[in-house]
N, CA, C and O of each residue as an XYZ file, in Angstrom:
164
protein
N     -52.720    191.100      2.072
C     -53.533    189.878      1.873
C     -52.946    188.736      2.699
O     -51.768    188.389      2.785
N     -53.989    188.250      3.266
C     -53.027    187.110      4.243
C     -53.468    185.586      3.348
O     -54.370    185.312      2.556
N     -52.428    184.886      3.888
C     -53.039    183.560      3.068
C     -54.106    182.709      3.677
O     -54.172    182.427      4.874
N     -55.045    182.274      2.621
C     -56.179    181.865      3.118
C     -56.024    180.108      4.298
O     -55.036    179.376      4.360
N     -57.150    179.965      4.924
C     -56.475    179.185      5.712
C     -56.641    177.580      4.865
O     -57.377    177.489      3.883
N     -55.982    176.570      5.313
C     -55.614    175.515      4.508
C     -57.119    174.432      4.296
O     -57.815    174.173      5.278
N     -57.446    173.908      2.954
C     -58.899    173.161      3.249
C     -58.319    172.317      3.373
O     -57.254    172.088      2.800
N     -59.240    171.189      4.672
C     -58.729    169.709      4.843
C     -59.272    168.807      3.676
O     -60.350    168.919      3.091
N     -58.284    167.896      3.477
C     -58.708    166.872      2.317
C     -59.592    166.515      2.206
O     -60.284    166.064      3.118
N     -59.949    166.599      0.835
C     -61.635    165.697      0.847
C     -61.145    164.771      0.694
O     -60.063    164.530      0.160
N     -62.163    163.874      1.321
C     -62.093    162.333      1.863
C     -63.377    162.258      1.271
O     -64.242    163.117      1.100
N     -63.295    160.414      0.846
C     -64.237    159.925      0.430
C     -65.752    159.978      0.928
O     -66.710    160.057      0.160
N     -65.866    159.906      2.780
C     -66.802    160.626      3.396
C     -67.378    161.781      2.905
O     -68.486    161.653      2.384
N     -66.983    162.653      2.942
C     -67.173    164.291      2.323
C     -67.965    163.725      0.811
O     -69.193    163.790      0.843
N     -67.631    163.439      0.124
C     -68.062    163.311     -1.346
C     -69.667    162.137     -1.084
O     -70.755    162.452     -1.567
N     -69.564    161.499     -0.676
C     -70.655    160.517     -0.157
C     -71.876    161.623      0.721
O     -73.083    161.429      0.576
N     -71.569    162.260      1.221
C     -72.107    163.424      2.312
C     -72.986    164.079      0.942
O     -74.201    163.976      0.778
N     -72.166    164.661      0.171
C     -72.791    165.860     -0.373
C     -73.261    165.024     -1.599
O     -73.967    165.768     -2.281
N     -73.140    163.427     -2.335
C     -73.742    163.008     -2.965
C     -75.313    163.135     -2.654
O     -76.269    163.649     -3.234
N     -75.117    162.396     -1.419
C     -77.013    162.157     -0.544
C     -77.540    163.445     -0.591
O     -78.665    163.683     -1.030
N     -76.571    164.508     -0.043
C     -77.487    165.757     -0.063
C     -77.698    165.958     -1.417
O     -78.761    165.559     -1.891
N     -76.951    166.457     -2.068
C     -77.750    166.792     -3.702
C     -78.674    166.301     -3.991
O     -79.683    166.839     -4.445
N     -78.389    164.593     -3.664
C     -79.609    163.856     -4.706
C     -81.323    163.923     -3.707
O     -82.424    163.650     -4.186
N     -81.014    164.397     -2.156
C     -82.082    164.467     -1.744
C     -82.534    165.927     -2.329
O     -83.726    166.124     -2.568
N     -81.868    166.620     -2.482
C     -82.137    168.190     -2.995
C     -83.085    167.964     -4.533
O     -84.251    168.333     -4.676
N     -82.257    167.283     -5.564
C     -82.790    166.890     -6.362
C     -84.141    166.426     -6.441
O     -85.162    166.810     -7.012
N     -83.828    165.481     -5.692
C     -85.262    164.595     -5.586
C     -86.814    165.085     -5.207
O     -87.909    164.657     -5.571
N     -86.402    166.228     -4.269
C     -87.436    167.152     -3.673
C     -87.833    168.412     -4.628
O     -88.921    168.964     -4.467
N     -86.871    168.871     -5.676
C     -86.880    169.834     -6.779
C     -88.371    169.016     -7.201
O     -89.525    169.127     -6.786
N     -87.761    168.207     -8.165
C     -88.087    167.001     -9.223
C     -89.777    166.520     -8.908
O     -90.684    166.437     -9.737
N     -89.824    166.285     -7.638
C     -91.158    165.712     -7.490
C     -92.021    167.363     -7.084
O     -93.219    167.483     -7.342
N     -91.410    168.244     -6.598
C     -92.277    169.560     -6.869
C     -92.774    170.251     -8.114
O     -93.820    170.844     -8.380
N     -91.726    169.991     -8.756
C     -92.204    170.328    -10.083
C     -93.049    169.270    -10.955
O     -93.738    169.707    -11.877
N     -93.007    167.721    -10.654
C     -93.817    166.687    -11.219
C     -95.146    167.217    -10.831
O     -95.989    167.505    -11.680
N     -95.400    167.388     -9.166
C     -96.374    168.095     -8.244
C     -97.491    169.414     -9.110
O     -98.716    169.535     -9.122
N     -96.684    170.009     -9.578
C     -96.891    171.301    -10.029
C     -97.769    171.190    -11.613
O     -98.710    171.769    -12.156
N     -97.063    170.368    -11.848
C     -97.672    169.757    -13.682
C     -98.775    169.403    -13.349
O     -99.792    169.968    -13.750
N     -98.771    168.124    -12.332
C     -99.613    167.609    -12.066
C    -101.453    168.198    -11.738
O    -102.542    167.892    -12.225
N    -101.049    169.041    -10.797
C    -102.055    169.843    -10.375
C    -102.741    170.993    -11.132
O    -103.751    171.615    -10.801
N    -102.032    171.125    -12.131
C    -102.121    172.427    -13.309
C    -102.934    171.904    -14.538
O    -103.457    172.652    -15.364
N    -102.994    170.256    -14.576
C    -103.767    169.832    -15.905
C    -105.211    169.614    -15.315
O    -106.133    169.267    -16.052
């Protein structure tokens, strides 16, 4: 087994990065499924 290679620090960048992405991920879930209700009544 070799040792795995080293992760660089998360930095405050990094965490800000993948905040926006989630919450755009989210956001696009959220209104598909609002979408979906919507069109079904």
């Amino acid at each position: 087994m070799t040792e795995p290679a080293k992760k660089p620090p998360i930095t405050p960048m990094r965490i800000a990065l993948w905040v926006i992405v989630s919450g755009v991920g989210l956001f696009m879930v959220i209104t598909g499924i609002v979408g979906v209700l919507v069109k079904a009544q």
